[in-house]
N, C-alpha and C positions, 0 to 999 in steps of 0.2 A: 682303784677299779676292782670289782670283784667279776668270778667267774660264773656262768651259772651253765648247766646243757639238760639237754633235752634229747629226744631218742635219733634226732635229726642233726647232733652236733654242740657247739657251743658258743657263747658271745659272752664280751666281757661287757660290763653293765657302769653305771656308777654306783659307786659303795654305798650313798646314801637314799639311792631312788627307790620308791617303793613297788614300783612295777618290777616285772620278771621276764626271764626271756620269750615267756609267749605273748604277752602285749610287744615285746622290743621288736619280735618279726611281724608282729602285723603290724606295726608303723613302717617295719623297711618294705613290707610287699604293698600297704596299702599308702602309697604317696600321697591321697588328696587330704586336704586340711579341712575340711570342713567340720568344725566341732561336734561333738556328740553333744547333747541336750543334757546339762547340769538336771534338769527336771527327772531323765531318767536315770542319772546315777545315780542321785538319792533315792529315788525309788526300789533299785539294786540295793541300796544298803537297808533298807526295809524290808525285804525280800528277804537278804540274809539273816538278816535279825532274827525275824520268824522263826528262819529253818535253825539256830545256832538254838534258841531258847525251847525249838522242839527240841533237838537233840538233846539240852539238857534234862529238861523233860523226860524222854526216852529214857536215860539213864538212872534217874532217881526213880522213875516207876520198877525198873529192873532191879533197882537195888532192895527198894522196900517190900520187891517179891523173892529175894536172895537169889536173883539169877544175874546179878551185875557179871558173874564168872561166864555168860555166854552172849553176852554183849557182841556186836560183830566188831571188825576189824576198824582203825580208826577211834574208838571210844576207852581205850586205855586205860588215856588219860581227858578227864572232864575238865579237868580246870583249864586247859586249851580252850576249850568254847567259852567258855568265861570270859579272856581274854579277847576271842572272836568276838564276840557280844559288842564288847565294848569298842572294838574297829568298828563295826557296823552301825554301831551308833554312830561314831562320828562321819562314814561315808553319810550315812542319811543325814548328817547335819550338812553335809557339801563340805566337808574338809577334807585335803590330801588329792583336789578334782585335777591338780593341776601334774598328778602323776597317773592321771589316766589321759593313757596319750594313743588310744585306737581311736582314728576316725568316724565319722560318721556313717559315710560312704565305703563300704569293706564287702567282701565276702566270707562266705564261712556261716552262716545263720545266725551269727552274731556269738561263735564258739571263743572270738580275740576278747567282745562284750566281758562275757561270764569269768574268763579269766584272766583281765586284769583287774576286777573286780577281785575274783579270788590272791591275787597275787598282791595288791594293797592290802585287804584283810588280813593274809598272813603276815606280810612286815611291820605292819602295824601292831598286832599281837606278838610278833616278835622281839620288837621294841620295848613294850610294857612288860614283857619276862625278863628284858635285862640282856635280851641276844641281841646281834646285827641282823640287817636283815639280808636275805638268800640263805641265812642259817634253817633249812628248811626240814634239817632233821627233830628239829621241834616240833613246830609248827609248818604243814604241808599245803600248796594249794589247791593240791589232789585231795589229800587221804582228808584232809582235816578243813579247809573252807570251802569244797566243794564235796562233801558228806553228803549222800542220798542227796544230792541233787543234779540237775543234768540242764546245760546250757539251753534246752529246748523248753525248758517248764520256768526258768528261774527268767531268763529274762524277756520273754511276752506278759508273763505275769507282771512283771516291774512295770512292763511297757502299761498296763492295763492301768494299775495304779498313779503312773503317771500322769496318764491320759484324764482319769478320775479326778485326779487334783486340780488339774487345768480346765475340766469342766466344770466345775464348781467356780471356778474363778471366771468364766465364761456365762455364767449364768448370772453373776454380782453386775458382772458390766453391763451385757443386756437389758437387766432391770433396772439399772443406772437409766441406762441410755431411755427408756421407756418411759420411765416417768420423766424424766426430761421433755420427753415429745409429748407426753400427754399434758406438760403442762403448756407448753405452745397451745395445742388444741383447745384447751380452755381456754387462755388466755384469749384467742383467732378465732374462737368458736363461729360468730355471726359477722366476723370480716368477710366482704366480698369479693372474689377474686375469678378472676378468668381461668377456664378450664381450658385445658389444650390437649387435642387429639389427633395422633399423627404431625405434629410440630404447629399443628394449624388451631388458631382458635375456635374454640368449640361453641360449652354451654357456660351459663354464670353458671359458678362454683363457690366455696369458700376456703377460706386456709384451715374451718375448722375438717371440712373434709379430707383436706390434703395432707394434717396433720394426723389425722384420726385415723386413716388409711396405713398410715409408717409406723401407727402403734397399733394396731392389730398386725402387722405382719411382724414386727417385735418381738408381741404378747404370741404369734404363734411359734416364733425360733425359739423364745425362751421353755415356752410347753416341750418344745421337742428336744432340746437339749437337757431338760432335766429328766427326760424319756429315756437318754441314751445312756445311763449307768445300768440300767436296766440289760441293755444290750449286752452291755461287755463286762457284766459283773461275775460270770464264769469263769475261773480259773485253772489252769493245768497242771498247778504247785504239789510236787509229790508223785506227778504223771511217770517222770521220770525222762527219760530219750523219746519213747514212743506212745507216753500216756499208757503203757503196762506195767508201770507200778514195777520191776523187775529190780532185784537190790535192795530193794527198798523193804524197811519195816512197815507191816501196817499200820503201825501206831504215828510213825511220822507222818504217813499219807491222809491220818484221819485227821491228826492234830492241827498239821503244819499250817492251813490255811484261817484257822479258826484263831490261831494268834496273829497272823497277818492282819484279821480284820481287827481287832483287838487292836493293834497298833498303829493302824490306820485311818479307824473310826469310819470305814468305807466300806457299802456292801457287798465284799469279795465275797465270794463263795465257792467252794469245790464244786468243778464241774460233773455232772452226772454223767457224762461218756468224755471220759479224760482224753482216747487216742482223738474223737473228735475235734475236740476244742487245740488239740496239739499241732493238727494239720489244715483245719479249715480257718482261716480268718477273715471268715465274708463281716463277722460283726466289726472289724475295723471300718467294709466296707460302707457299712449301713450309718456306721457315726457318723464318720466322711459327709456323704451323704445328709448327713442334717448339717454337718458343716455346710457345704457347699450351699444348701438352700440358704443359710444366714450370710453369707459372703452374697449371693446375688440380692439380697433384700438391702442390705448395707451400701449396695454399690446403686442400685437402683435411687435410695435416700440420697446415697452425696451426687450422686448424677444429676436426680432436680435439681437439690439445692445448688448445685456449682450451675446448671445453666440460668435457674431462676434468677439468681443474683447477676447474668451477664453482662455486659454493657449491648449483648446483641439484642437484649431486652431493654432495651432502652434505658431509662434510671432504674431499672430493674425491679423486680417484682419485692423480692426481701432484700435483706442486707447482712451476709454473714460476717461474724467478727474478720477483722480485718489481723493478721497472724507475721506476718513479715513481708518485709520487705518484695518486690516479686520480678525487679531488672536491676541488671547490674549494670545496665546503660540510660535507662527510661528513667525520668525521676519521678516519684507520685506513686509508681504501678504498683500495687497488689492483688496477685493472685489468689486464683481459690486454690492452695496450696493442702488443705484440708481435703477437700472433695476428692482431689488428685490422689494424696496418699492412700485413702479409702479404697479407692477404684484399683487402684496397683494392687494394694494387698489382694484385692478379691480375686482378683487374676492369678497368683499367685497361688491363692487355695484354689483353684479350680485347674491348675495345672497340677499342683498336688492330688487332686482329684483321679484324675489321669492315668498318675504313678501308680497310685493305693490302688487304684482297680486294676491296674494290665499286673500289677507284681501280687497280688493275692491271686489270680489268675494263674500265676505260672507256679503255685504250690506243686509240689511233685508225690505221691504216692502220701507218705507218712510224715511229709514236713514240709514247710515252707522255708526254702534257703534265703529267701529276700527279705525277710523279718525288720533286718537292720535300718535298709532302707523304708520301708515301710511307715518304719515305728518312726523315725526321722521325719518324714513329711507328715505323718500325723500329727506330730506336736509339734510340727513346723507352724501347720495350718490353726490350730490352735493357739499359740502366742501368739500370728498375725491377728486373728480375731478380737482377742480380750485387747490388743492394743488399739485396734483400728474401733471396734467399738467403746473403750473409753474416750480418744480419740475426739470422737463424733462427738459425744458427753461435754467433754471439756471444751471444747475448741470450736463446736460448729452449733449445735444446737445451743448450747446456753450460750446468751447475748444473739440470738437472732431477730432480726424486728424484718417487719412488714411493711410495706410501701399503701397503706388503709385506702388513702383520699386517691392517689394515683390509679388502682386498682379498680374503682369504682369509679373513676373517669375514663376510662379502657372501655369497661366494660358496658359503659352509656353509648358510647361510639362504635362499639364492635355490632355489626348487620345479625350474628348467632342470639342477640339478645330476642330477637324478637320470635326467637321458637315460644318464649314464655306466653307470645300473646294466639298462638293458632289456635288450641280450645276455645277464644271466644272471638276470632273475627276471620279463622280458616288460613287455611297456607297459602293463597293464594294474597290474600290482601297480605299477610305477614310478608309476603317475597314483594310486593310494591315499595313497603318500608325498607326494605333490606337493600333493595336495589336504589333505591334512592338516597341511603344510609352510605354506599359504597362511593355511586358516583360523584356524592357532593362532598363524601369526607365531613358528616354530619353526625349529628347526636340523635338517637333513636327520637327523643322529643321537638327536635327542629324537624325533623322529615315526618312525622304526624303531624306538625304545624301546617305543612304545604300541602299533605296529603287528606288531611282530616278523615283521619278511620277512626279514632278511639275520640272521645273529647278526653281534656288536658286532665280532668278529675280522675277520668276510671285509667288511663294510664299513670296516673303518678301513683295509682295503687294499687296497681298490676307489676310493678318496678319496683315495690317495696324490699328490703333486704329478705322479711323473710318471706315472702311471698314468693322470693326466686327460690328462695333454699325450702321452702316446703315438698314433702314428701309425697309425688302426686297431687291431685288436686280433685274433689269431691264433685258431685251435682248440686250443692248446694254452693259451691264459689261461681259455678255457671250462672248463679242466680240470687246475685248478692244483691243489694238492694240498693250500690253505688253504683251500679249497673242501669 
């Protein structure tokens, strides 16, 4: 066991861990386990990266101006950040995650975050010198991995970039899922199917409409979600505690974020009112926000499709893949087990919803202390998506088929067909058909058989598929010449 203290005391550690005693106390004040998002520690190690390869930077421009002798304190020695370098490389590889052991769930603004981040860097650098690590007279996770930085810019920034990752990946799925649906759509283009409104049968429809419909609201989540880099591509890196730049070199603060993008291939960019962006984070609010609109589009898709395919619909409309098993006492039964997961996750982002807005709400003067959690149900809501929309991809939409001949037997028999005939023989004879259509439990052409309004010719082409699915209907169809 080694020793380590801090201004508050001392705990003894294990000799090989690479955390330090300010990650040890916020695992002992913060009991819940909920994992921190591997997505934002590596993000954390990109973040540092940046700032170790500015400070290298800083140094050789000092040096090639012969003013290395007024360097600030910390920069000594450069081949430390070298070493740092190459920690940070491997945090953003995701190695060493399993000696970050702060919560998700924490208080502090995420100040446990920043430094066990900085306290892996160090032992890890202090490793690669050939020291133990808590040998912090080397390498420090003050003076030397936490260098002109400040828990308040390093890790919203990470958060940002994390966030950025996952929407790109967010955006791969959605277009997945889209052209998926759009090829239903083609496929079902001129299938005819019952429309239902209010749970109640309506008007004829087709499945090309009802597929066409779920890839424009798609076609518009995917629009907004490549919208929202946009949003949050402001960064605080260099801001420092208060986004006052205060400690800090100008040259870091100019540099630091312009190697970020460099290594990120993302369009971060220094924000233009640093205290701004350091205290306000309505732009999580607003991603959110297009989140949630693709959670209820999602949810609203597997919600037809899980009642479409019911048995309360009789042989049911479609037929999604059949995925598991679905009683552990029924034999035969499968659930729409798909639709289900969908619907939960979306719920889920919309409780996340909830969080991100009442805890960006309670930012207080010059900072937001709820960061932690914040940034947590952001990229919560974010992996639910990309998974519940591949998901959908895999599992529900591809192998979906259509009940054609059933559909079109429905919709002969259903009394709403005969809205299609009121432009040429009035609502009121249409309601004689309809009601005789109900009472007899008959087919729109058996009850104009008894009723003779139309002869058998001009209705079998007033019933045509696409003469239902036409767009409106002209003065010239009033006066067709099968008429």
């Amino acid at each position: 066991m080694r020793k380590e203290t801090d201004f508050l005391g001392e705990a003894m550690l294990p000799d090989d861990s690479l955390y330090g005693i300010n990650a040890w106390r916020a695992a002992q004040n913060f009991p819940d386990r909920t994992p921190f998002h591997v997505e934002w520690y590596r993000a954390l190690g990109l973040v540092k990266l940046a700032c170790y390869q500015t400070i290298m930077a800083f140094g050789e421009s000092a040096s090639s101006a012969s003013l290395e002798d007024r360097l600030p304190a910390g920069m000594e020695d450069l081949n430390v950040f070298a070493f740092l370098e190459e920690a940070a490389e491997e945090i953003s590889a995701g190695k060493h995650f399993d000696h970050f052991i702060v919560p998700a769930v924490q208080g502090g603004a995420g100040t446990s975050i920043n430094m066990n981040i900085n306290e892996i860097a160090s032992n890890v650098a202090l490793l690669k010198q050939g020291y133990t690590p808590g040998d912090y007279s080397h390498t420090d996770p003050f003076m030397h991995a936490n260098l002109f930085q400040s828990t308040n810019d390093v890790v919203p920034s990470a958060l940002k970039i994390a966030v950025m990752q996952l929407l790109s990946g967010l955006e791969d799925a959605i277009n997945a899922l889209r052209v998926s649906v759009e090829k239903l759509e083609t496929k079902h283009r001129h299938e005819l199917r019952m429309a239902y409104t209010q749970m109640q049968q309506a008007l004829p429809s087709s499945y090309g409409h009802l597929f066409g419909s779920y890839n424009e609201a798609l076609s518009r989540d995917w629009w907004r979600v490549s919208k929202s880099f946009e949003r949050i591509k402001a960064v605080n890196l260099g801001g420092g505690a208060t986004g006052s730049g205060m400690a800090i070199p100008r040259f870091f603060i100019m540099e630091v974020v312009s190697r970020l993008q460099h290594l990120t291939s993302l369009p971060v960019a220094r924000s233009e009112n640093l205290p701004d962006t350091t205290q306000n984070l309505d732009a999580f609010v607003e991603v959110h926000g297009i989140l949630k609109a693709h959670a209820v589009n999602l949810e609203k898709i597997a919600g037809d499709l899980r009642l479409l395919s019911a048995d309360t619909m009789g042989a049911g409309q479609i037929h999604i893949p059949r995925r598991q098993t679905g009683s552990s006492i029924m034999p035969g039964k499968v659930n729409p087990v798909i639709p289900e997961y969908i619907i939960s996750a979306a719920h889920k982002v919309y409780s996340n919803d909830t969080l991100i807005t009442s805890l960006c709400g309670q930012a207080s003067l010059d900072l937001n202390a709820y960061l932690p959690m914040i940034g947590h149900a952001l990229i919560d809501s974010l992996k639910l998506l990309v998974n519940a929309a591949t998901s959908m991809q895999k599992n529900l939409t591809e192998g979906l088929q259509t009940e054609k001949d059933d559909s079109l037997q429905q919709i002969m028999h259903s009394p709403s067909v005969t809205t299609a005939l009121i432009p040429y023989i009035g609502y009121r004879k249409a309601a004689d058909l309809a009601r005789h259509m109900k009472e007899h439990q008959c087919s729109i052409k058996e009850a104009n058989h008894v009723l003779q309004v139309l002869s058998p010719g001009k209705l079998e082409q007033l019933l045509k598929p696409e003469k239902l699915l036409q767009l409106g209907y002209s003065l010239r169809d009033l006066s067709s010449p099968w008429q």
